[in-house]
N, C-alpha and C positions, 0 to 999 in steps of 0.2 A: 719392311718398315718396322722400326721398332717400337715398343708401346712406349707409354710417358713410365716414367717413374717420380712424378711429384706432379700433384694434381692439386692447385689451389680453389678454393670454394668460398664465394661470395654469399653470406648467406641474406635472403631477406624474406617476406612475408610469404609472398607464394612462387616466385621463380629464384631461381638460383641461377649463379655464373660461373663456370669452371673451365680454367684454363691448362690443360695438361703439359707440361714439359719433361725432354727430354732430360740424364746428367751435363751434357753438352749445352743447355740453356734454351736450345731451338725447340721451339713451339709444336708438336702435336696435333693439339687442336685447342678452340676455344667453343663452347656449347653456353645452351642456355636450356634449364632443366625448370619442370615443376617440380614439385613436391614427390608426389608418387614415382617420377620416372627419376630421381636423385639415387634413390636407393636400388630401383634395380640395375642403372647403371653400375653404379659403384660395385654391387651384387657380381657384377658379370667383368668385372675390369679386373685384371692380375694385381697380386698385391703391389704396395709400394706406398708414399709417404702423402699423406694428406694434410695440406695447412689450411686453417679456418682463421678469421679472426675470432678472438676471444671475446665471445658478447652471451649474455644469458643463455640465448639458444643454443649456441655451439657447444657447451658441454654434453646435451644429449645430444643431440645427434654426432657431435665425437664417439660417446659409448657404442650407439650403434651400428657406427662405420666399425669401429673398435671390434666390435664381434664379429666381424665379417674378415677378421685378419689385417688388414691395415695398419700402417703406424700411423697416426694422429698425433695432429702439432699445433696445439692454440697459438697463437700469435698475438702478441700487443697490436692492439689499432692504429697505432702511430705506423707500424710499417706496412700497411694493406692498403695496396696502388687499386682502383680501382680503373681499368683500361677506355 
């Protein structure tokens, strides 16, 4: 099974939404994280392309995905599907 290489992340106050996909489109997985288990997921996931919407908070925790090897991708709010 191969890992996701593009991981979107819903972000909101104390849990978080992430859905990982393949290049092929097909789904991975979809999770649902707190706060603390966001990063050591991410910590332990191979790298690859992370999109957030762009909203205040996503800058930092961009940077800190960011240090962890990752590409980080803000996104306009206009195109973040919520499932």
């Amino acid at each position: 099974m191969s890992e996701a290489t593009l991981i979107g992340i819903y972000l909101a106050k104390r849990v978080f939404q992430l859905h990982g996909a393949r290049d092929d489109g097909s789904v991975v997985f979809c999770k649902k994280l707190s706060r603390p288990q966001l990063m050591a997921f991410v910590s332990q996931h191979p790298k690859c392309i992370i999109a957030m919407e762009a909203c205040a908070t996503a800058h930092g925790w961009g940077r800190e995905i960011g240090k962890l090897g990752h590409e980080v991708r803000l996104i306009p709010p206009i195109y973040v599907k919520i499932p």
